[in-house]
C-alpha positions in Angstrom: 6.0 -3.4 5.3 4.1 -6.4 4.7 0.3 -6.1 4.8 -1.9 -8.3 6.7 -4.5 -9.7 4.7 -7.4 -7.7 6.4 -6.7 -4.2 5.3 -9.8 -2.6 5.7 -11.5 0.8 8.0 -11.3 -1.2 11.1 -7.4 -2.0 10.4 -6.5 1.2 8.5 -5.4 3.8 11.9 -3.3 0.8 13.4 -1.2 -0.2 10.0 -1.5 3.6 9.1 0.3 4.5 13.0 2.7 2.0 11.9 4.0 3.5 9.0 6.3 6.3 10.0 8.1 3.5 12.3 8.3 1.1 9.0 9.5 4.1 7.2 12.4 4.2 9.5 13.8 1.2 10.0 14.0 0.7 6.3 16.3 1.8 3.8 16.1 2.0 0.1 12.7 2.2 -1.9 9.6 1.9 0.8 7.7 -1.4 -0.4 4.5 -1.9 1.0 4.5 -6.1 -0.1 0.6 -6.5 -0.5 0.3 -10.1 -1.6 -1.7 -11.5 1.6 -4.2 -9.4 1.1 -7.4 -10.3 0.9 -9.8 -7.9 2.1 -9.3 -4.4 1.1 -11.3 -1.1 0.7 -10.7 2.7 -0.1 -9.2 3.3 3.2 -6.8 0.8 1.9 -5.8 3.4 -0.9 -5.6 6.2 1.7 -3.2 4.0 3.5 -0.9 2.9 0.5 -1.2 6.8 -0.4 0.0 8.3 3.4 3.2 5.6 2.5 3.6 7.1 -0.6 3.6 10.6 1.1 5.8 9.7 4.2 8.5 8.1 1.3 8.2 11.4 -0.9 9.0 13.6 2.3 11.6 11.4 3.8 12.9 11.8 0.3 12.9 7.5 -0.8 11.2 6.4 -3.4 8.2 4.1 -2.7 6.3 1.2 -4.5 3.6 -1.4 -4.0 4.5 -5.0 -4.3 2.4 -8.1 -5.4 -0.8 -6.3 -5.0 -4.2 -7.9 -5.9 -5.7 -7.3 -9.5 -9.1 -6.2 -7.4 -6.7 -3.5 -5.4 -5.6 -2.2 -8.5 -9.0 -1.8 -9.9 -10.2 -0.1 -7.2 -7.2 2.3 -7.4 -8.4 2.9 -11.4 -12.0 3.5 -10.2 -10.8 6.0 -7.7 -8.2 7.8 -10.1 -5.1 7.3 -8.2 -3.9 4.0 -9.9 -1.2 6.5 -11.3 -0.3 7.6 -7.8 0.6 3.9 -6.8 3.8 2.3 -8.6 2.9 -1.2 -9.0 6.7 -3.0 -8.3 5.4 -6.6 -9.3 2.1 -7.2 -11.6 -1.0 -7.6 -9.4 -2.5 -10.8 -9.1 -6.0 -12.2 -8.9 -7.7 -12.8 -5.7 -7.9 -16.2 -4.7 
């Protein structure tokens, strides 16, 4: 599932509704492929965390691809960095 590169509150209950379809017509790990994005908050980490959870109970693994530096920090500041498995390093925000 590629992010769009608004990911915040007002975006999170339509790309979180979309997981569970995503989850499905995938196979292999779940990559959520955050390089586009731009605008981000903590309901972003909720979302990349209810991905994590749908992957874990549909028994796939899961990571997070290309995600910005900024995301990652905000993941540290929130104590979940260690939740999210970084596939790619995360880049700066440009």
């Amino acid at each position: 599932m590629k992010l769009p590169e608004h990911a915040t509150l007002e975006q999170a209950a339509t790309l979180a509704a979309a997981l569970p379809d995503e989850l499905a017509s995938s196979s292999g790990v779940f990559e959520i492929d955050a390089s586009a994005l731009k605008a981000f908050d903590s309901s972003t980490l909720a979302l990349l965390l209810q991905a994590r959870r749908l992957a874990q109970a549909a028994g796939r693994e899961f990571s997070v691809k290309a995600a910005p530096e900024e995301l990652g920090q905000l993941a540290r500041l929130y104590g979940v960095e260690e939740l999210l498995p970084w596939s790619e390093p995360r880049s700066a925000v440009t």
